[in-house]
Phi, psi and omega in degrees: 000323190298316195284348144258030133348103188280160186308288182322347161311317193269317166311270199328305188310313153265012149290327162295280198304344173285324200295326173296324191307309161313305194285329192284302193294349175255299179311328169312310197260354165306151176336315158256004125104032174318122151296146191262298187289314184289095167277009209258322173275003168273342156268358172267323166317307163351289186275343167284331199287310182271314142359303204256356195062011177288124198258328190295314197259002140336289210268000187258341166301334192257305162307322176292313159330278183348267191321294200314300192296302193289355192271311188293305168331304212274338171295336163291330166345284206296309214265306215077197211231346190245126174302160186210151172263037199231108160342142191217155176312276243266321166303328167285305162327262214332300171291354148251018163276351200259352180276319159292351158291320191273343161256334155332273228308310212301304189261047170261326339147271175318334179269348179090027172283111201279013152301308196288343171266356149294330197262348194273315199293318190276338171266342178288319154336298172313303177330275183277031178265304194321315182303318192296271175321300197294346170237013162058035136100027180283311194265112193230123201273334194232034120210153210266037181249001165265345207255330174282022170263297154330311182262010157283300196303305166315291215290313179300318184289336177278359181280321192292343184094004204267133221268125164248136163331139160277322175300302144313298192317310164308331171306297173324328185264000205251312183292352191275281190325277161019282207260349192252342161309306190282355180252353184256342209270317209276324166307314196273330150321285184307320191283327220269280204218015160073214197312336181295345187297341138006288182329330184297295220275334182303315170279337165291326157326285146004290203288320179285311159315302194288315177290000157299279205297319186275005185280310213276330130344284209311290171349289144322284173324311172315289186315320180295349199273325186238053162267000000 
């Protein structure tokens, strides 16, 4: 699967993981200091939560799944369940429903509004569900704890001597790369202008969306021209 990966797969993948890089560091450094993406401590917070009876952080612990889970429901919606290596319509939806989320988000965010870390959670879900389906889950954009594991296993079969793809590896190092950019470009962001730094990855998202819809024009005019 890896090897048909078209080149604009590998820009787009990492851009995409800076863009989670981004959304995960303003929820860190936001009011409530949240991770957006880390579900995996956001269900052990879940279970401390429910432990302890705090029904308030139950339910708040239980919308950040949620919104995720449900960022993901609509990417299957839009997209659908069968991968495909082929540009598709429907991925320019996706990505400018998650660039309007992302601006939902900013000035709820700006008010101390736990709206606003549910619609970042829901649009980061939209993201890596889009990622997920066009790569039959190879490519996973908004957190590195399945892709660093892949690539500690890469590293032991080659200690091991056992013939590794060079092409995982590099996805790997390329969504890491990404996603630790994206996390510095938000930081440094973040001091500038706080919760707006939203603005960054909403507009590359966006941006990306509109340059999909005229690729997917031109494209069209082509065929018709010479049909």
């Amino acid at each position: 699967m890896i090897s048909k990966l078209p080149d604009w797969a590998w820009t787009a993948a990492w851009w995409l993981a800076f863009v989670a890089g981004m959304v995960n560091v303003v929820g860190l450094l936001s009011f409530q200091q949240q991770a957006i993406t880390h579900l995996t401590g956001s269900t052990s917070l879940l279970a401390v939560a429910v432990t302890s009876l705090d029904g308030w952080a139950v339910l708040h612990f239980m919308g950040i799944l949620g919104a995720f889970l449900a960022g993901t429901a609509l990417s299957g919606l839009l997209i659908g369940g069968n991968a495909t290596l082929r540009l598709r319509r429907r991925y320019g939806v996706g990505l400018l429903v998650e660039s309007g989320l992302l601006l939902a988000a900013m000035p709820l965010l700006q008010e101390g509004n736990l709206g606003g870390i549910y619609l970042t959670g829901c649009a980061s879900g939209l993201q890596n569900g889009m990622g997920s389906i066009y790569s039959s889950g190879l490519v996973r954009t908004t957190h590195l704890t399945g892709i660093l594991t892949d690539l500690g296993l890469f590293l032991g079969h080659a200690l091991r001597r056992v013939p590794v793809d060079p092409r995982r590896v590099r996805l790997c190092l390329l969504l890491i790369s990404g996603f630790f950019a994206g996390g510095i470009a938000g930081t440094a962001a973040f001091s500038q202008l706080g919760p707006a730094t939203l603005l960054i990855p909403a507009t590359l998202t966006g941006g990306a969306a509109l340059a999909y819809g005229a690729y997917r024009l031109n494209r069209l005019r082509l065929l018709r021209q010479y049909a």
